[in-house]
N, C-alpha and C positions, 0 to 999 in steps of 0.2 A: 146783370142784375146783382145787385147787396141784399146779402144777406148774413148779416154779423149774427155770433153768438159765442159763445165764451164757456168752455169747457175744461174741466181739469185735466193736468198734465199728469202722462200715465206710460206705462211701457208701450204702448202702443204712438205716442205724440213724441215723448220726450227728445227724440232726436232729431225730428223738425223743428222742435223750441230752442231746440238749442241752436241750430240754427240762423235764427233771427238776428239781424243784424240793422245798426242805423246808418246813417249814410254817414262819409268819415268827418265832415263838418260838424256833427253831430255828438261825437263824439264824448266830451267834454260835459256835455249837460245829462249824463245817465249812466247808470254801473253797467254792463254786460248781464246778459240772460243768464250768463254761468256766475255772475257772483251774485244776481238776487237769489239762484237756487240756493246756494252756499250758504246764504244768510236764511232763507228757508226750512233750513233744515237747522238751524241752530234755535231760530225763533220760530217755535209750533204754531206762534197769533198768524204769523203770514200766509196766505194762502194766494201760491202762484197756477197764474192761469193762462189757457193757449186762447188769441183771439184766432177764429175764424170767418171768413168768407166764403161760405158755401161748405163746402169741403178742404178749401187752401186755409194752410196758418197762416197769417197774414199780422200776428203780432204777439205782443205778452203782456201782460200785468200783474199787478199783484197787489194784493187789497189785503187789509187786516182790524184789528179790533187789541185797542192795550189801556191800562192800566183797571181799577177800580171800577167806576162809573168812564166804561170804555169809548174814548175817543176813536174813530174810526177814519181811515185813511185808505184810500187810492194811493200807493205809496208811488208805485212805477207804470208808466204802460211805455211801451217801444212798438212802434210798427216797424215791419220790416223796408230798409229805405227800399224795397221793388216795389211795396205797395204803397206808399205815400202819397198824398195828393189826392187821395180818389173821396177821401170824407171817411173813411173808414177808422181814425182817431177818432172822430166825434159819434160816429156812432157807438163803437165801441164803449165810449164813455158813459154813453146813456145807461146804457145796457150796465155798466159796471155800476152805475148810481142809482138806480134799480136793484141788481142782486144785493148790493151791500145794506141798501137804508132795507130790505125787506127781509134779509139775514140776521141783521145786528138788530134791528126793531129802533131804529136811527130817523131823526129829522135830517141832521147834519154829519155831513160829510168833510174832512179833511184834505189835501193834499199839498206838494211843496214841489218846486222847481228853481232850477236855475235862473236868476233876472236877469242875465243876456237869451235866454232863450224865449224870443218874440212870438215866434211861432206856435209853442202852450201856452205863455199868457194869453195870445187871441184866439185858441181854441174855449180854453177855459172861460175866460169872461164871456164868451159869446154863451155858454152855455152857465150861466150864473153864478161863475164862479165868483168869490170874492177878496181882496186881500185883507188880511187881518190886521196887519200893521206891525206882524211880527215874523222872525227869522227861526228856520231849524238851525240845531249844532253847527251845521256845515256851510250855514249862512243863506239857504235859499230864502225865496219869498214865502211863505205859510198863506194858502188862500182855503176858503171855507165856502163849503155851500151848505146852503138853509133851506130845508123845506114847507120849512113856516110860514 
């Protein structure tokens, strides 16, 4: 049985989180659980978080809120590659597009990826995401979702 829910990272998780790893093909399209903490703790908007399945970690993400009239972003999620495959990205997300539009007080939501990474573009669109037609610093695709 699935059952996702998404809980803050704490002395009691944090060494399961860190943990988390993607599969080595993977690689290439996401920073490590140890350098989103790092950035974490430099930028206080971030707020990184353990996905869970039941009781197991089963992944990470990290969602935040920046500038003025605050754009908000789903910046990273990584499922651990043991648990891949199972839908547990997609749920996760719901759930993250949930806590954030009801935390930030947000129609729209933010996020960016790698465009050789096929496998989040068709998570993402399947769950309505959109492209914007624009790139982050680092060149990803910038896709938006609208609750409108």
């Amino acid at each position: 049985m699935t059952n996702i829910n998404i809980k803050k990272i704490d002395e009691y998780n944090i060494n399961e989180v860190r943990k988390i790893r993607v599969k080595e093909n993977q690689q290439s399209f996401i920073e490590t659980v140890e350098e989103c903490m790092e950035e974490a703790k430099i930028y206080e908007q971030w707020c990184p978080v353990a996905i869970y399945n039941d009781k197991t970690i089963v992944g990470f993400a990290m969602y935040g809120a920046f500038g003025e009239n605050p754009d908000v972003w789903i910046d990273r999620i990584i499922i651990d590659g043991r648990y891949q495959g199972k839908g547990f990205g997609k749920l996760a997300m719901k759930e993250l597009i949930e806590i954030v539009t009801e935390k930030y007080n947000v129609n729209i939501v933010y996020l960016s990826f790698v465009e050789s990474n096929g496998i989040a573009r068709k998570l993402y669109e399947e769950l309505g995401f959109k492209f914007t037609g624009e790139y982050d610093p680092e060149g990803e695709l910038i896709y938006k979702y609208d609750l409108t």
